[in-house]
PDB file of N, CA, C and O in Angstrom:
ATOM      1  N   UNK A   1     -42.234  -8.183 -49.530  1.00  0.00           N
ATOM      2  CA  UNK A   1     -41.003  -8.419 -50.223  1.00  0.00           C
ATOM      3  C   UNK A   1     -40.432  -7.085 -50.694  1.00  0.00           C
ATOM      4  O   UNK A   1     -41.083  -6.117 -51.087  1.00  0.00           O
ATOM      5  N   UNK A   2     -38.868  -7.213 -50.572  1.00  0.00           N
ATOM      6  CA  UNK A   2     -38.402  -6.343 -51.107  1.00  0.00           C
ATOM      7  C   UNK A   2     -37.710  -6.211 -52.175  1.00  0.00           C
ATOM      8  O   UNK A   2     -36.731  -6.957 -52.179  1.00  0.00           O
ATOM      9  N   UNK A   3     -37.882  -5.183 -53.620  1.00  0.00           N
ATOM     10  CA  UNK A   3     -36.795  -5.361 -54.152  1.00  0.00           C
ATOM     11  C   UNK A   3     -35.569  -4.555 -54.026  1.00  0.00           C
ATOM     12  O   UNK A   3     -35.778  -3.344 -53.957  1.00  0.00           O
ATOM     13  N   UNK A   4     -34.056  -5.022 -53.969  1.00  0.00           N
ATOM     14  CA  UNK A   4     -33.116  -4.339 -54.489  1.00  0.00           C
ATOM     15  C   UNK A   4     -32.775  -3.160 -55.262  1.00  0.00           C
ATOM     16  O   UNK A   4     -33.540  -2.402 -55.858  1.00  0.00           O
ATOM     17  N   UNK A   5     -31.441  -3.118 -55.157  1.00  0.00           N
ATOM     18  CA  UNK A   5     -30.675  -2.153 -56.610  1.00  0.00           C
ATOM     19  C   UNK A   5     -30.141  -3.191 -57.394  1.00  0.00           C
ATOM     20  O   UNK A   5     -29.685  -2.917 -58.504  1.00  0.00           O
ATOM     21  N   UNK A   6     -30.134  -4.348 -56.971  1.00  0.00           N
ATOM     22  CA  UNK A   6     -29.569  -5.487 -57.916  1.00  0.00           C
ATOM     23  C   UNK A   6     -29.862  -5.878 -59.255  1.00  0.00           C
ATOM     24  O   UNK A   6     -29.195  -6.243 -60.224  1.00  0.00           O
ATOM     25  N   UNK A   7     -31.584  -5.607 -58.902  1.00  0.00           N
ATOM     26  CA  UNK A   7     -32.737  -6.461 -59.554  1.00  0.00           C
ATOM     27  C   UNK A   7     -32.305  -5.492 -60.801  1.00  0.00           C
ATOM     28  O   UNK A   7     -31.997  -4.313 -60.626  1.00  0.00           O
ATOM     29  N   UNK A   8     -32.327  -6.388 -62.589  1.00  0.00           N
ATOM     30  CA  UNK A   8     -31.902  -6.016 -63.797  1.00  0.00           C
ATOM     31  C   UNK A   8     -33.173  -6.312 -64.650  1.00  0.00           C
ATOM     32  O   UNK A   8     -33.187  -6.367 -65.879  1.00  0.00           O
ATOM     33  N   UNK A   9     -34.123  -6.476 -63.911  1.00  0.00           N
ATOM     34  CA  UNK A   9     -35.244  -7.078 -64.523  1.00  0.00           C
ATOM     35  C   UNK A   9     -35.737  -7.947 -65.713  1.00  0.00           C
ATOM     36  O   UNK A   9     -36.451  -7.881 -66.714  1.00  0.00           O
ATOM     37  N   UNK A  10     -34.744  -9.007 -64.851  1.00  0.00           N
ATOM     38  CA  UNK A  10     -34.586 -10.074 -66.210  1.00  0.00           C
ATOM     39  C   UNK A  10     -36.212 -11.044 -65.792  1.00  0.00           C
ATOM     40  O   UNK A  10     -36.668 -11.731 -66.706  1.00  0.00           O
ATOM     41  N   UNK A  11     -36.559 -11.035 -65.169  1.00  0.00           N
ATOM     42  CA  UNK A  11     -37.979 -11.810 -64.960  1.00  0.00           C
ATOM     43  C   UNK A  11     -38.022 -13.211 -64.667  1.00  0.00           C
ATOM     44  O   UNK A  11     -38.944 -14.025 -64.730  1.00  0.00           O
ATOM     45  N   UNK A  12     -37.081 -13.289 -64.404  1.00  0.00           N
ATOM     46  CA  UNK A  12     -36.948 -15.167 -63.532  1.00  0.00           C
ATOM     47  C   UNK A  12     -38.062 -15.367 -62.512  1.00  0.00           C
ATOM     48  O   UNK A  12     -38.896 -16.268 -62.600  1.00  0.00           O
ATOM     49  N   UNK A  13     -38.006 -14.290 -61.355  1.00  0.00           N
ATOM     50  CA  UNK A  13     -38.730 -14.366 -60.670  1.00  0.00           C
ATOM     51  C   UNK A  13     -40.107 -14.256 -60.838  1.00  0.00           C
ATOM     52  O   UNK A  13     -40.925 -14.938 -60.220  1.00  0.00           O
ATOM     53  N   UNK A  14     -40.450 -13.165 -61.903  1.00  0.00           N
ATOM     54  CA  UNK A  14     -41.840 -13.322 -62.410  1.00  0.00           C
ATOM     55  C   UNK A  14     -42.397 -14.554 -62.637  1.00  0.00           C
ATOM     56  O   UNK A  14     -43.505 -14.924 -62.249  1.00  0.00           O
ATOM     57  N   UNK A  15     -41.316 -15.401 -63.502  1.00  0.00           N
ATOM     58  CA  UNK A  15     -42.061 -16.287 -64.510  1.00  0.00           C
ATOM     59  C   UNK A  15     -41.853 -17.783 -63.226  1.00  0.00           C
ATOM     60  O   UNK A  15     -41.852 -18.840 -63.858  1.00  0.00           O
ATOM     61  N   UNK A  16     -41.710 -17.987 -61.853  1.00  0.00           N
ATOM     62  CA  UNK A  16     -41.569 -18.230 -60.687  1.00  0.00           C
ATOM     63  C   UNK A  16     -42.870 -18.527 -59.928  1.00  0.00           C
ATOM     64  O   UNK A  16     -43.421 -19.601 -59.685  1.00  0.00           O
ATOM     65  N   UNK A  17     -43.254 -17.050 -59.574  1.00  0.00           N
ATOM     66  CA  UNK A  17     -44.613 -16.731 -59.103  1.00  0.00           C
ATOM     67  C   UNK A  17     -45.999 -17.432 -59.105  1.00  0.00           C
ATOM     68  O   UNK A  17     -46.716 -17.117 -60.055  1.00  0.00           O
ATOM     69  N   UNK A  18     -46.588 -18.460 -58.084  1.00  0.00           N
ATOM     70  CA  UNK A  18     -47.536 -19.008 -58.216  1.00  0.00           C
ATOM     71  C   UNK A  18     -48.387 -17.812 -58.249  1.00  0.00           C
ATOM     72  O   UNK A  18     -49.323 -18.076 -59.004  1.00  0.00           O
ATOM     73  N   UNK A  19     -48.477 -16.894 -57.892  1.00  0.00           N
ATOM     74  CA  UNK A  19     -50.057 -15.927 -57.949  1.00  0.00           C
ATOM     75  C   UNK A  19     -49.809 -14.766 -58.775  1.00  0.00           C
ATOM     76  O   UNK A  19     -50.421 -13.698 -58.762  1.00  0.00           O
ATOM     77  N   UNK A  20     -48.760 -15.141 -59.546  1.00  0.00           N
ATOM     78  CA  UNK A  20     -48.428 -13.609 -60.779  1.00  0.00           C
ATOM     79  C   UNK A  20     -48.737 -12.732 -59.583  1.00  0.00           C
ATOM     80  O   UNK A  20     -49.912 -12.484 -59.313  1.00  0.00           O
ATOM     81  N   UNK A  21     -47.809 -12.280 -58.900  1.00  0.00           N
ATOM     82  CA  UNK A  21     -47.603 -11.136 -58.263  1.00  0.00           C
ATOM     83  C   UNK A  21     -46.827  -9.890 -58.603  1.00  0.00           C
ATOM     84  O   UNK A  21     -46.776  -8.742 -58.161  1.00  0.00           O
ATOM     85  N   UNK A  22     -46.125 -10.712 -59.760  1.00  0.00           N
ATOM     86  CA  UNK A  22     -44.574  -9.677 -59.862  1.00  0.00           C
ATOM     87  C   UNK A  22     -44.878  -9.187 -61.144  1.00  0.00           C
ATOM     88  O   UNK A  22     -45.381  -9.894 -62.017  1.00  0.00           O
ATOM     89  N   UNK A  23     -44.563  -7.891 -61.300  1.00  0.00           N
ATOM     90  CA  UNK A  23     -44.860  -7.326 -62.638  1.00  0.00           C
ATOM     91  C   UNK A  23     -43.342  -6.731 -63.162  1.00  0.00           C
ATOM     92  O   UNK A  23     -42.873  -5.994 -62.295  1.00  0.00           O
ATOM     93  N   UNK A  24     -42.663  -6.831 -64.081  1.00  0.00           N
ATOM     94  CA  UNK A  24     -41.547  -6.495 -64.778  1.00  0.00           C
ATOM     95  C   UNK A  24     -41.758  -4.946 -65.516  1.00  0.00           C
ATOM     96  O   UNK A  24     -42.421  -4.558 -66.478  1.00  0.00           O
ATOM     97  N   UNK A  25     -40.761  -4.227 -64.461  1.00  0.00           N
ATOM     98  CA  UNK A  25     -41.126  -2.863 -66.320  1.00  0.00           C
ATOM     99  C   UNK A  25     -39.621  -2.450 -65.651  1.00  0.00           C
ATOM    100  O   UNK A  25     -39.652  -1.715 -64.664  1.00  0.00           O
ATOM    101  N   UNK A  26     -38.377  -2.879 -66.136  1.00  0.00           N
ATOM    102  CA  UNK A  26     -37.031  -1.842 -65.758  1.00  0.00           C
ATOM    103  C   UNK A  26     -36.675  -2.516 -64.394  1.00  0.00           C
ATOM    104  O   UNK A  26     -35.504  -2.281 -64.098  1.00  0.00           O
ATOM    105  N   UNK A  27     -37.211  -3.140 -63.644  1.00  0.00           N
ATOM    106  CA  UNK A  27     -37.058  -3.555 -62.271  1.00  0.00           C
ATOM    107  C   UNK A  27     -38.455  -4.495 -62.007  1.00  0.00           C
ATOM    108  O   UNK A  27     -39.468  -4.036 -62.536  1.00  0.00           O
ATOM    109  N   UNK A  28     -38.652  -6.075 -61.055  1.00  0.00           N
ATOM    110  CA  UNK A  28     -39.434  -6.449 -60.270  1.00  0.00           C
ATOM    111  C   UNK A  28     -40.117  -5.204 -59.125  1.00  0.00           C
ATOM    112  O   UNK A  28     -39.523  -4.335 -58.488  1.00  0.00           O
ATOM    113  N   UNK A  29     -41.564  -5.538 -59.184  1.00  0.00           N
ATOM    114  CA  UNK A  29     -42.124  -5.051 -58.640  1.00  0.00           C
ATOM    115  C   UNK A  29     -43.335  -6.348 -57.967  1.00  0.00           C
ATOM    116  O   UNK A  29     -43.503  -7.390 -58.601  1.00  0.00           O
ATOM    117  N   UNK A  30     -43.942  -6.133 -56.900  1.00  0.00           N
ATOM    118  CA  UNK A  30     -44.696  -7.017 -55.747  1.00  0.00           C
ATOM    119  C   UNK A  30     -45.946  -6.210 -56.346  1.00  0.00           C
ATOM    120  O   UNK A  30     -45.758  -5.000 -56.477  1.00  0.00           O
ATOM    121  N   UNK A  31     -47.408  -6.802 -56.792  1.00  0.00           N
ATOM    122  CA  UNK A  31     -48.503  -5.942 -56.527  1.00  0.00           C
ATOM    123  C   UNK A  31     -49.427  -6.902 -55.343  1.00  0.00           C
ATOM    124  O   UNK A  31     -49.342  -7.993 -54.777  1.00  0.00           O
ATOM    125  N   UNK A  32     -50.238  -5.844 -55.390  1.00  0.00           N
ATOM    126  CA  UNK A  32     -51.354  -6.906 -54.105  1.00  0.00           C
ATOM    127  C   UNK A  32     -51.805  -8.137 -54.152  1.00  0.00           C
ATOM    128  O   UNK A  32     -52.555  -8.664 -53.331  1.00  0.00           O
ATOM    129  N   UNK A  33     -51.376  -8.585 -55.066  1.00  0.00           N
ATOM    130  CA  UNK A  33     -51.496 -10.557 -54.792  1.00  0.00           C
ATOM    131  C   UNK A  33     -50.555 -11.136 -54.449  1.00  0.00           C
ATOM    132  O   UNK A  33     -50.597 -12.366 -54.469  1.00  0.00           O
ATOM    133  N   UNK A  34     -49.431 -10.489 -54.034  1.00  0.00           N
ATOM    134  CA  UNK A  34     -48.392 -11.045 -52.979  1.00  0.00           C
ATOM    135  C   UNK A  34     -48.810 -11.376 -51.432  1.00  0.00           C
ATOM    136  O   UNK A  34     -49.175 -10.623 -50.529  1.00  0.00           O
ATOM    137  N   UNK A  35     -48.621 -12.742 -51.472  1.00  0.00           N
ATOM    138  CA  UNK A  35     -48.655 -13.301 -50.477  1.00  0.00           C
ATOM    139  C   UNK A  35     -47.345 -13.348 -48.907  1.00  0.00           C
ATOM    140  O   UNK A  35     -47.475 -13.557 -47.701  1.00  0.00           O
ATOM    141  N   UNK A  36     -46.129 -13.013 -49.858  1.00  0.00           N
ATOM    142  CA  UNK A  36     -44.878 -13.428 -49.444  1.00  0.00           C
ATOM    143  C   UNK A  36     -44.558 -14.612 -48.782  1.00  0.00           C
ATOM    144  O   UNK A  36     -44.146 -14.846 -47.646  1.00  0.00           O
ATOM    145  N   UNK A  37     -44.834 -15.295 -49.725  1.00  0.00           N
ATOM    146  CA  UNK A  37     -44.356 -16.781 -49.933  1.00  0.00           C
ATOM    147  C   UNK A  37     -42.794 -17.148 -50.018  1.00  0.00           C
ATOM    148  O   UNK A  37     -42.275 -18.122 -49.473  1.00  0.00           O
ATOM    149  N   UNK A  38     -42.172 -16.230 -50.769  1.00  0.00           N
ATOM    150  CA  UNK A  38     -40.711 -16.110 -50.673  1.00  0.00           C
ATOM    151  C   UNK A  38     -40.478 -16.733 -52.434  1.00  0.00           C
ATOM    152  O   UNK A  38     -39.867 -16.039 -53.247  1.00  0.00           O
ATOM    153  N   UNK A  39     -41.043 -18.056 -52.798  1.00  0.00           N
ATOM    154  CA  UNK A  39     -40.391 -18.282 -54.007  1.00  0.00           C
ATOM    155  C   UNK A  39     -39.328 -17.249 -55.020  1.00  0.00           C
ATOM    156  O   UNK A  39     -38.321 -17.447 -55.700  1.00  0.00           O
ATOM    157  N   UNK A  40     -40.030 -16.287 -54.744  1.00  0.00           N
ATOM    158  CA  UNK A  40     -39.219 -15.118 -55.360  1.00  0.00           C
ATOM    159  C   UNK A  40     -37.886 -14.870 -54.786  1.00  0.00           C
ATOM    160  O   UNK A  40     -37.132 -14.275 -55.556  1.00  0.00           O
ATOM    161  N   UNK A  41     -37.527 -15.094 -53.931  1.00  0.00           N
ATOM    162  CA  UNK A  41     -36.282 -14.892 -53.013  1.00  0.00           C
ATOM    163  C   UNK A  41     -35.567 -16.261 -53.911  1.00  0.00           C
ATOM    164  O   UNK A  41     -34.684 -16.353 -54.764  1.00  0.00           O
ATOM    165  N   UNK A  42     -36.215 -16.950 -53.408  1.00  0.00           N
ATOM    166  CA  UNK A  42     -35.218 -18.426 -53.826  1.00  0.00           C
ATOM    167  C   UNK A  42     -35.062 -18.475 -55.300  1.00  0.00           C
ATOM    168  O   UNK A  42     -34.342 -19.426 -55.606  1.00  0.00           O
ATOM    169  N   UNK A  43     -35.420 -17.888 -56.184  1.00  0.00           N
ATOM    170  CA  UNK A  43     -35.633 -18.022 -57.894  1.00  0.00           C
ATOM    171  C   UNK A  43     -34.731 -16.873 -58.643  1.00  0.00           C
ATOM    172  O   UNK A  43     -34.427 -16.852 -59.836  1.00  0.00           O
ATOM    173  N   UNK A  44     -34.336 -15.793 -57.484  1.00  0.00           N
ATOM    174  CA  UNK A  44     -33.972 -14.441 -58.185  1.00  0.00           C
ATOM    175  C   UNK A  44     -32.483 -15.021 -58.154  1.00  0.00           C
ATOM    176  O   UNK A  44     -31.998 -15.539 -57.148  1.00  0.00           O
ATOM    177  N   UNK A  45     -31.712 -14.853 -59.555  1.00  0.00           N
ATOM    178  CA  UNK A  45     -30.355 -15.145 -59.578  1.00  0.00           C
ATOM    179  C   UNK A  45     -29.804 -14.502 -58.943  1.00  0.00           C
ATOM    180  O   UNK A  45     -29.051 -15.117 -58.189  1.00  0.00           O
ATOM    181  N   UNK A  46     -29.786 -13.187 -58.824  1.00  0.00           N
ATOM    182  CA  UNK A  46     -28.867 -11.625 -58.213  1.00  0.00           C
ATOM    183  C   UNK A  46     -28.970 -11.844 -56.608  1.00  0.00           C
ATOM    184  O   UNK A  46     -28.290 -11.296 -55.741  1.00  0.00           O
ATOM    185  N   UNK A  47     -29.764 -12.574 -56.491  1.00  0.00           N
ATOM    186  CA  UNK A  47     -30.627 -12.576 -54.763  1.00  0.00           C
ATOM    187  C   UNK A  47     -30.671 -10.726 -54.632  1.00  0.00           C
ATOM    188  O   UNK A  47     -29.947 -10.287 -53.739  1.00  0.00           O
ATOM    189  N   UNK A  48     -31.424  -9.723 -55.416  1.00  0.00           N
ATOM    190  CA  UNK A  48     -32.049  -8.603 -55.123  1.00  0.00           C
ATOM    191  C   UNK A  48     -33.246  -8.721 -54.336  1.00  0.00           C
ATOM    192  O   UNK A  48     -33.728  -7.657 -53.947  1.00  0.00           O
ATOM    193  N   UNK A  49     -33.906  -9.933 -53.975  1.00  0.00           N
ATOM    194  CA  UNK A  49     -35.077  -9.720 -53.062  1.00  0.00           C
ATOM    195  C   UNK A  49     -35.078 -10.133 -51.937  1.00  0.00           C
ATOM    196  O   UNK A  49     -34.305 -11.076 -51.764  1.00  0.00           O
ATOM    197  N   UNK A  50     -35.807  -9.716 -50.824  1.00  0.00           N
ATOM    198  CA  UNK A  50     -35.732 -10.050 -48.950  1.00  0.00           C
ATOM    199  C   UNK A  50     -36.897  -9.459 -48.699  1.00  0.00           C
ATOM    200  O   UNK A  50     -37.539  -8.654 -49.374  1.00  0.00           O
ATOM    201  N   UNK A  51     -37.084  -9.887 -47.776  1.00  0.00           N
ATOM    202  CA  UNK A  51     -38.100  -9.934 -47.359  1.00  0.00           C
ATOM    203  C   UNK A  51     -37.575  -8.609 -46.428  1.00  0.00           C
ATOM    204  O   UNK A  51     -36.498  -8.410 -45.866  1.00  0.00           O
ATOM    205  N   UNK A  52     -39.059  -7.632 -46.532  1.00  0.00           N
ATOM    206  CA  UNK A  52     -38.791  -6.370 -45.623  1.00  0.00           C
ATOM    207  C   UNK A  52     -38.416  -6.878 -44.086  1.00  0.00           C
ATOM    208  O   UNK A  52     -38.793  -7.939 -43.589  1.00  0.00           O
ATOM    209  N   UNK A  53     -37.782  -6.110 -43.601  1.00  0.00           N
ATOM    210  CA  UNK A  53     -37.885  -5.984 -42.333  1.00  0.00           C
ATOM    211  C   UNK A  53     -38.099  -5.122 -41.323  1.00  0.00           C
ATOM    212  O   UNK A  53     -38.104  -5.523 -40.159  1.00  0.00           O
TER     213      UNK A  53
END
């Protein structure tokens, strides 16, 4: 997953996350218990996240 310049790090998507993947400090961030499941895509208001390509 990717994040944006969008992302304001309001933590929607964190609080989203079946495997607490996402850690909040100033911006979303993915750590290694990302699966990329996507929920995070579908939960982020800004839509700042996609999936790398």
């Amino acid at each position: 997953m990717k994040v944006g310049n969008a992302c304001v790090g309001c933590g929607q998507c964190a609080g989203f996350c079946p495997f607490d993947a996402i850690t909040v400090f100033g911006r979303a961030a993915m750590n290694d218990k990302c699966i990329e499941c996507g929920k995070c895509i579908i939960y982020c208001p800004l839509s700042a996240i996609s999936e790398e390509g």
